[in-house]
N, C-alpha and C positions, 0 to 999 in steps of 0.2 A: 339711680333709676336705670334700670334696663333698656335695650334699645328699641324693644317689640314693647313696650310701655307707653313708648314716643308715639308710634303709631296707631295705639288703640282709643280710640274717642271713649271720654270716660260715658258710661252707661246712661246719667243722666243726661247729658248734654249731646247725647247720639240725635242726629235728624232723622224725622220719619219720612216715609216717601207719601208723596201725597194719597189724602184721603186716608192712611193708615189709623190715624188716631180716631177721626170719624167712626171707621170702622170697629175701633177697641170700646168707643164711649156705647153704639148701638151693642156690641155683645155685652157688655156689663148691665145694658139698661133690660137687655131679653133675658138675663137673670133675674132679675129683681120678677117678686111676685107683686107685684104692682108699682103704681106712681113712685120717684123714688125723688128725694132732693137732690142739688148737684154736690154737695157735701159727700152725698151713701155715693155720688157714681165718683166721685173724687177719691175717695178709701179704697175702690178697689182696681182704681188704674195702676197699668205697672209704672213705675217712677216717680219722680218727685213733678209733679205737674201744680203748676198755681191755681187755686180756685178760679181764676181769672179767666187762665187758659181752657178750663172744663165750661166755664158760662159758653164762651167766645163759641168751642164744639158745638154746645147744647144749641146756641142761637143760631148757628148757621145749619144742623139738622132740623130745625124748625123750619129754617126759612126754607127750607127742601123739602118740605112734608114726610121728613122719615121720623122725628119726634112728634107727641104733643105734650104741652104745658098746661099746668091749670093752676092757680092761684091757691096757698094755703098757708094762712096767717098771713105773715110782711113778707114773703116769699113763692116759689115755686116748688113744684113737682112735676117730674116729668117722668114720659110712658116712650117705648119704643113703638113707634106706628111699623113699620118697614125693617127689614133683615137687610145682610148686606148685597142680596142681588136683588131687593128692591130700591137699595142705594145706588146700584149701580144701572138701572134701568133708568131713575131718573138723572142720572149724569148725560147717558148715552140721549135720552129726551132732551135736556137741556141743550147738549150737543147741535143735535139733531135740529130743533129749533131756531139754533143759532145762524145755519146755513140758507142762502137763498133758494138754489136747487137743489132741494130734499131727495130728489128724483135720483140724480147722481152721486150724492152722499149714500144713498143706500145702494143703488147699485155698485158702487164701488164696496162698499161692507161685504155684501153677500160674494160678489166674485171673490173677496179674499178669506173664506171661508174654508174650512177644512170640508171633507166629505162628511166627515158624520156630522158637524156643525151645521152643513146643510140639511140633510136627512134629518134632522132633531128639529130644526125652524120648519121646515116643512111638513112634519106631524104637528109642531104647536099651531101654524095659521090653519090645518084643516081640521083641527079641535077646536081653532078659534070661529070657524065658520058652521059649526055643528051646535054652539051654544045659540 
């Protein structure tokens, strides 16, 4: 065995960073032309992943409302509600929620903003008060 061998986590057993698999199971499921089992979204994740570990994704984007499920036969099907900057808006909500003064949570967000991050948030809330 080589000595850069030693050091390479072999591919299957690499860790993702968080939310990454999340992320992999919603693009697989915005392929599909429709409702798909967790088996079809199993087939085309990269690596050796347990059906186990595709349910565990699939239920915990439910409980995020970026999936839906709907019952067929003795099983499921599931749809992609949410892309992943809809995943990532309710992360930032859930966040957001979490904290007693929302007040200072956000003002601290926005002061640490780039300029165009600002300029971009401040076309979306004066689009958001024109609807």
């Amino acid at each position: 065995m080589r000595d850069q061998d030693k050091d390479e986590p072999h591919p299957r057993f690499r860790r993702r960073g968080q939310g990454e698999l999340e992320a992999q199971v919603l693009a697989v499921l915005r392929q599909a032309e429709g409702p798909v089992t967790a088996a079809w979204v199993q087939e085309r994740l990269e690596g050796d992943l347990a059906y186990t570990t595709v349910m565990t994704i699939l239920s915990r984007l439910q409980a995020k409302q970026a999936v839906t499920r709907e019952r067929a036969g003795r099983s499921f099907v599931w749809q992609a509600q949410s892309d992943e900057a809809g995943l990532a808006a309710l992360r930032m909500r859930r966040v957001l929620d979490g904290q007693g003064d929302r007040g200072a949570v956000l003002a601290s967000f926005v002061t640490g903003l780039t300029a165009d991050d600002e300029r971009l948030l401040r076309g979306l809330l004066s689009e958001a008060e024109g609807d």
